[in-house]
N, C-alpha and C positions, 0 to 999 in steps of 0.2 A: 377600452382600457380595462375594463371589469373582468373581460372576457380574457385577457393576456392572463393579469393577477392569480387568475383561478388557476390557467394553465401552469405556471409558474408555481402554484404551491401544490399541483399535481406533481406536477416534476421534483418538485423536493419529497415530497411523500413519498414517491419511488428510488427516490435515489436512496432514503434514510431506511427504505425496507431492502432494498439491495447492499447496504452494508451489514445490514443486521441477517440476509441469507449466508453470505460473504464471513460474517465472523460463524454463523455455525458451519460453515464449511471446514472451518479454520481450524476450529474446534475439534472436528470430527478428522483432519488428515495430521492435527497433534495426536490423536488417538492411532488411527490405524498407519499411518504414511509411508512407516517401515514397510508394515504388511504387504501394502498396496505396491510399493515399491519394489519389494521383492519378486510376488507375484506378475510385476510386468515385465523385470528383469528374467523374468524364468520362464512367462509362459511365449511373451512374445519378441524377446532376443536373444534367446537361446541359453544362458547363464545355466550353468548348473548349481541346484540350489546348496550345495555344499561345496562349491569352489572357492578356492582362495582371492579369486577378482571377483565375486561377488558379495563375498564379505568383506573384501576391501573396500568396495561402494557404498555397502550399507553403512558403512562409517562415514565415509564424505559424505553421505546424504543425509546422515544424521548429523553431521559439524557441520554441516548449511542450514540445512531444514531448520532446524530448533531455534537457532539464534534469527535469524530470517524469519521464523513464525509471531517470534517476540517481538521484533520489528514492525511485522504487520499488521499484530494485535495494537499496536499503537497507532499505527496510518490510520486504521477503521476505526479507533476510541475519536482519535482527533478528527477526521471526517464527519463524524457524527457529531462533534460539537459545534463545529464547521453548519453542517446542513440545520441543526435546531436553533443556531444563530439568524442562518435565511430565513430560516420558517416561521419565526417568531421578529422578522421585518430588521434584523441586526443585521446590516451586511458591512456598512464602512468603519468597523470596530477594530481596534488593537487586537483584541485577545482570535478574530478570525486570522490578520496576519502571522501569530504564533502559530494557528494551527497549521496554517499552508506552511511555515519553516520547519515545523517539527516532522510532516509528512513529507515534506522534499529531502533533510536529513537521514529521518529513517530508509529512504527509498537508497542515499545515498549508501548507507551502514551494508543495506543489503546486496546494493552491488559491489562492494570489496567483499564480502562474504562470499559469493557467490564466484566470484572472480576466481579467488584463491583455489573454489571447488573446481573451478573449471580446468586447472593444468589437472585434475584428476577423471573428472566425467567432463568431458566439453560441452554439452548442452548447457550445464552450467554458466558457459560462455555469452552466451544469446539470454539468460535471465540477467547477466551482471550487466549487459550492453543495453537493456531493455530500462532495467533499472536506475541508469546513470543515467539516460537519456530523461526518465520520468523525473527526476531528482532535479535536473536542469530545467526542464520546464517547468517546475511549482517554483525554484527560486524564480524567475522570471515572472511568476504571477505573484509572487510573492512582494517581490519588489513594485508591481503595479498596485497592488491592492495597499501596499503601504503608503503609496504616495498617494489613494485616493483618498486613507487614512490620515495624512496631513493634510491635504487639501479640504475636507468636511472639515477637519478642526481648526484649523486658519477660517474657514467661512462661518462656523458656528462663532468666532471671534469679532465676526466683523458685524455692526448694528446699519 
């Protein structure tokens, strides 16, 4: 039993430092993402970097990107409230169900954003499908973890 616990708060220590790589990731393709974007669009699909469908992407991948980046700067705030709730032995609390509904939301937000990119760049298509999909499985965990949530508070009820 001792031996599970430990693994168990290994596992969250890794998860809570994969979110915090995960937002300097984030951080750093708010910074360069154009760049990086451009550069893949020119070096390795051929794009010329003064064409007019090239500059027309750099704009749908900036009216995705950005609003999308905001979105996920909030997934990984509330993940991390999420995991230092585990780590600190909280797991059947109200305020854990807000976080799984506000990251299935956001996940949501981001696949109509993406969606919309996608009659422009289609890849976009398979992030918005990705994203709806994820969106759907937190509300379903979401909805389990609330009912474990009433079920601990009905038993903490009962003498």
């Amino acid at each position: 039993m001792v031996i599970k616990m430990v693994k168990n708060k290994t596992s969250v220590k890794i998860s809570i430092g994969v979110c915090i790589a995960l937002a300097v990731i984030l951080l750093a393709l708010a910074a360069f993402g154009p760049a990086i974007f451009e550069l893949y669009m020119t070096a390795y699909r051929g794009f010329s970097a003064t064409g007019k469908a090239l500059i027309m992407l750099k704009k749908v991948f900036g009216l995705c990107f950005y609003p999308s980046a905001v979105f996920a700067a909030v997934i990984l705030h509330s993940l991390l409230k999420l995991l230092f709730n585990i780590k600190n032995e909280k797991i059947f609390i109200p305020q854990n169900t807000n976080c799984l509904r506000t990251v299935s939301w956001c996940c949501f937000a981001i696949a109509v954003i993406t969606f919309a990119g996608g009659f422009f760049y289609m890849p976009f298509m398979f992030v918005a499908a990705a994203g709806g999909f994820t969106g759907m499985l937190l509300r379903v965990l979401k909805n389990v973890m609330q009912s474990a949530v009433e079920l601990r508070e009905e038993n903490d009820l009962t003498i």
